[in-house]
Backbone as CSV, one residue per row, in Angstrom:
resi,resn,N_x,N_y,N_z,CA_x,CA_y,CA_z,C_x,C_y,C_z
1,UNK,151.400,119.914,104.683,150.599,118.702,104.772,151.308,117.710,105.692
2,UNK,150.807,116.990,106.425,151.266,115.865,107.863,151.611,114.452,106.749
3,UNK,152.089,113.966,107.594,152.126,112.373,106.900,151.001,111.705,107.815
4,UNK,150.951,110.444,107.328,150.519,109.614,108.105,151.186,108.930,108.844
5,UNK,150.650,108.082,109.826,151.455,107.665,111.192,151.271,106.246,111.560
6,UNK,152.303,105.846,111.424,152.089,104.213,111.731,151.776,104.008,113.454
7,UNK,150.378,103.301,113.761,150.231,102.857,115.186,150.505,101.803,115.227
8,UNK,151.309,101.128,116.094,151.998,99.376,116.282,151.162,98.757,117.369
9,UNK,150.317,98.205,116.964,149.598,97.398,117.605,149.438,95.852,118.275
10,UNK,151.054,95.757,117.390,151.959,94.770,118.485,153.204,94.089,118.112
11,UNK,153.682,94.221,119.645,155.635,93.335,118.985,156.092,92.296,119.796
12,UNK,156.620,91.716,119.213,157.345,90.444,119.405,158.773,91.024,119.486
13,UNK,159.607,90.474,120.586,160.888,91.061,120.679,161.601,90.072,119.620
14,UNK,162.359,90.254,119.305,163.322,89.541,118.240,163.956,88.123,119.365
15,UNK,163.767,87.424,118.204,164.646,85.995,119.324,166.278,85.963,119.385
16,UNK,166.858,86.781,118.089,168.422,86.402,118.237,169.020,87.320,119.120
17,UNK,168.308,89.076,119.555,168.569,89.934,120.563,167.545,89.704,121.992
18,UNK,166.591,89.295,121.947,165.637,88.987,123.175,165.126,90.312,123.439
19,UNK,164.923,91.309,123.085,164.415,92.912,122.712,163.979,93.512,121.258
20,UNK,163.717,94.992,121.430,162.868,95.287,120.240,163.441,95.714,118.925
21,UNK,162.982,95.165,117.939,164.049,95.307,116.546,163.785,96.790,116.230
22,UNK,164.520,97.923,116.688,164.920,98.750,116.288,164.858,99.251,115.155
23,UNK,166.041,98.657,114.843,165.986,98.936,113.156,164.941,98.301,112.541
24,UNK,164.399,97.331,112.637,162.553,97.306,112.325,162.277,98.146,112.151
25,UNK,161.875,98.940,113.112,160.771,99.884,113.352,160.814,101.186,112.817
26,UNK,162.427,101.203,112.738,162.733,102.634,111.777,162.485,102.284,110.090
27,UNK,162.637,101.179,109.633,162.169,100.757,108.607,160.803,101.022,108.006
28,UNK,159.911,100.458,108.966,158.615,100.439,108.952,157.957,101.614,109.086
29,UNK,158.601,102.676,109.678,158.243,104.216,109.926,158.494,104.720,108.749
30,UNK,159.838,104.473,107.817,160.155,104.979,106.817,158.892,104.474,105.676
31,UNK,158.776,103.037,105.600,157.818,102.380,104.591,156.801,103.092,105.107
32,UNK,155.880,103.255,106.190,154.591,104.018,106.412,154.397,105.223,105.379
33,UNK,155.618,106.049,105.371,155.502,107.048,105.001,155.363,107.288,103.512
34,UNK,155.666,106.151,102.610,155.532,105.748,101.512,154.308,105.193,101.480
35,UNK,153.482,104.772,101.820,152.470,103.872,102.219,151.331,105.335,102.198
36,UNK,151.357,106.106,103.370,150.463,107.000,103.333,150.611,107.703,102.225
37,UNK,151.854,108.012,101.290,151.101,109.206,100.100,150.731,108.498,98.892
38,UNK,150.973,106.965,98.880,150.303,106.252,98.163,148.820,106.081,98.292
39,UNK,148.630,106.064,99.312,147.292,106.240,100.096,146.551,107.661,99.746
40,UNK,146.748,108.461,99.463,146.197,110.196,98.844,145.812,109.986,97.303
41,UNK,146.539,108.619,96.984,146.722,109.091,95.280,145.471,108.049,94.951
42,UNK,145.509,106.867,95.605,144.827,105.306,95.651,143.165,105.449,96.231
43,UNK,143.518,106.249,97.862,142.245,106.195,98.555,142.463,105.441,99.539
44,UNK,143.354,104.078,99.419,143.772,102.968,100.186,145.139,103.189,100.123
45,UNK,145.580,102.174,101.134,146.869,102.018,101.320,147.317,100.900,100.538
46,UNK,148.197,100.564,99.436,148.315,99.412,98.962,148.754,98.032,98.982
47,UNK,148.306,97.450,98.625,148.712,95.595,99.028,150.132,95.448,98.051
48,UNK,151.243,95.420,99.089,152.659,95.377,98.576,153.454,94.415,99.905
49,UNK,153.768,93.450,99.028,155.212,92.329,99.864,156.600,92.663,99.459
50,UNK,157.364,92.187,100.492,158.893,92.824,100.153,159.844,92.235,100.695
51,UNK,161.351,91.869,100.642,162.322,91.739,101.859,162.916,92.864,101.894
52,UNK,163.382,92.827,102.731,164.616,93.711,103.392,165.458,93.151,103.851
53,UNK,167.273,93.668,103.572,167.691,93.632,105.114,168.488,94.493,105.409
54,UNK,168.429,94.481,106.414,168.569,95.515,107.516,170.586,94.998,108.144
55,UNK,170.711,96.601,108.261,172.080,96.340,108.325,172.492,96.857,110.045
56,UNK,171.452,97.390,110.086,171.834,98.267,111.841,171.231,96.962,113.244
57,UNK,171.667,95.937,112.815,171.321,94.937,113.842,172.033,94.931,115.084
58,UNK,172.226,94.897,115.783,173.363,94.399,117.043,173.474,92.861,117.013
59,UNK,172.634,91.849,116.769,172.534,90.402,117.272,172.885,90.214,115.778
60,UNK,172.933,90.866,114.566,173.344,90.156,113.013,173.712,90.692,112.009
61,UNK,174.743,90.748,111.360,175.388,91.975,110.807,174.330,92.423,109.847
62,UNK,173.830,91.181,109.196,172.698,91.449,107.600,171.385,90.897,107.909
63,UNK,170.261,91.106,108.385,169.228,90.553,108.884,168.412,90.484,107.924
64,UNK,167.837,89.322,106.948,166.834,89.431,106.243,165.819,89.166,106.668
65,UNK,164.785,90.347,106.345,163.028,90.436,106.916,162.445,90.826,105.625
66,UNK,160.975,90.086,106.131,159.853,90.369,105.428,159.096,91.418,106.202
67,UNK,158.152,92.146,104.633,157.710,93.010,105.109,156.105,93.032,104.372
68,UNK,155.487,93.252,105.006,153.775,93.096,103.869,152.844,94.135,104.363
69,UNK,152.375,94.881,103.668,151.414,95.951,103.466,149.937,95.535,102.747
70,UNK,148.881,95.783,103.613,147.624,95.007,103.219,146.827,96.931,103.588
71,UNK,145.588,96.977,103.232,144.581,98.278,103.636,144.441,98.249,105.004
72,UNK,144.350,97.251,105.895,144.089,97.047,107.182,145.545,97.269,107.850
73,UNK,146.751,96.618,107.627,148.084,96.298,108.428,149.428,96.575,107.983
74,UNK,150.150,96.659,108.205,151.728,96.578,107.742,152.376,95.565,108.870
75,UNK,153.705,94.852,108.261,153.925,93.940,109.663,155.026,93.601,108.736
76,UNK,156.378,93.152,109.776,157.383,92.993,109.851,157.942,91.510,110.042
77,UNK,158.220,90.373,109.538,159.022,89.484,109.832,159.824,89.455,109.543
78,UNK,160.769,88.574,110.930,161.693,87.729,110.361,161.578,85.806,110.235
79,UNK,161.990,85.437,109.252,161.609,84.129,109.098,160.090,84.054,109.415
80,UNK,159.673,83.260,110.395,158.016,83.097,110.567,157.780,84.108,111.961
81,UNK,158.231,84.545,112.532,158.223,85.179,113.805,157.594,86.761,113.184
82,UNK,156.497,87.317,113.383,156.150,88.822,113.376,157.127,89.589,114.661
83,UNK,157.750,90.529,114.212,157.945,91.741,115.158,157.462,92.397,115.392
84,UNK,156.761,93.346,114.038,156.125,94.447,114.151,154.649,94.369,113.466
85,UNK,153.855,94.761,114.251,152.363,94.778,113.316,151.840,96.356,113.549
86,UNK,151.030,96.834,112.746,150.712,98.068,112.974,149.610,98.393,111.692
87,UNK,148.811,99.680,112.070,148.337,100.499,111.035,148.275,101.655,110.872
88,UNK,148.347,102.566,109.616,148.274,103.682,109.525,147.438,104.436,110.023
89,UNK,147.375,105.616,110.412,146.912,106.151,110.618,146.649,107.592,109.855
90,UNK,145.718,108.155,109.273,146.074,109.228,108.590,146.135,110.319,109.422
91,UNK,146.178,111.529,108.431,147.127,112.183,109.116,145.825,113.414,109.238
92,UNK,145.756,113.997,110.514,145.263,114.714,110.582,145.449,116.191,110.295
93,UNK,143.955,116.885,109.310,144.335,117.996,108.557,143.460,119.285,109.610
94,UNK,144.495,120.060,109.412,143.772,120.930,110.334,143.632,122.396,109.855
């Protein structure tokens, strides 16, 4: 069976590196993947808020981000700034 696949439908480079939060995105790939088999059991993907932080920064040793999961989006902040926005995609069965 496939997972589902997060499509990022848009980023904001981080302001304290001026490029793309990385370790974001590996985050958010990991949460997708939790997200989609919740999604098999639900029908939907579920409405879940969270922090994180993230330790693989270059610009900050401990980076605390928000993270929020709605049926439509998943998306990544830090403080008020979005990095990452995106949606699942399921997974195609073949």
């Amino acid at each position: 069976m496939q997972d589902d696949t997060l499509h990022l439908t848009a980023t904001t480079p981080c302001a304290l590196r001026g490029g793309p939060c990385l370790a974001g995105h590996a985050f958010l790939e990991r949460l997708s993947h939790a997200l989609g088999l919740a999604r098999r059991v639900t029908g939907t993907p579920p409405e879940m808020a969270g922090t994180v932080t993230l330790r693989g920064c270059p610009a900050l040793a401990a980076c605390p981000l928000r993270w929020q999961s709605t049926p439509e989006a998943v998306e990544l902040a830090h403080e008020r700034r979005v990095l990452l926005r995106g949606h699942l995609a399921p997974a195609v069965v073949q």
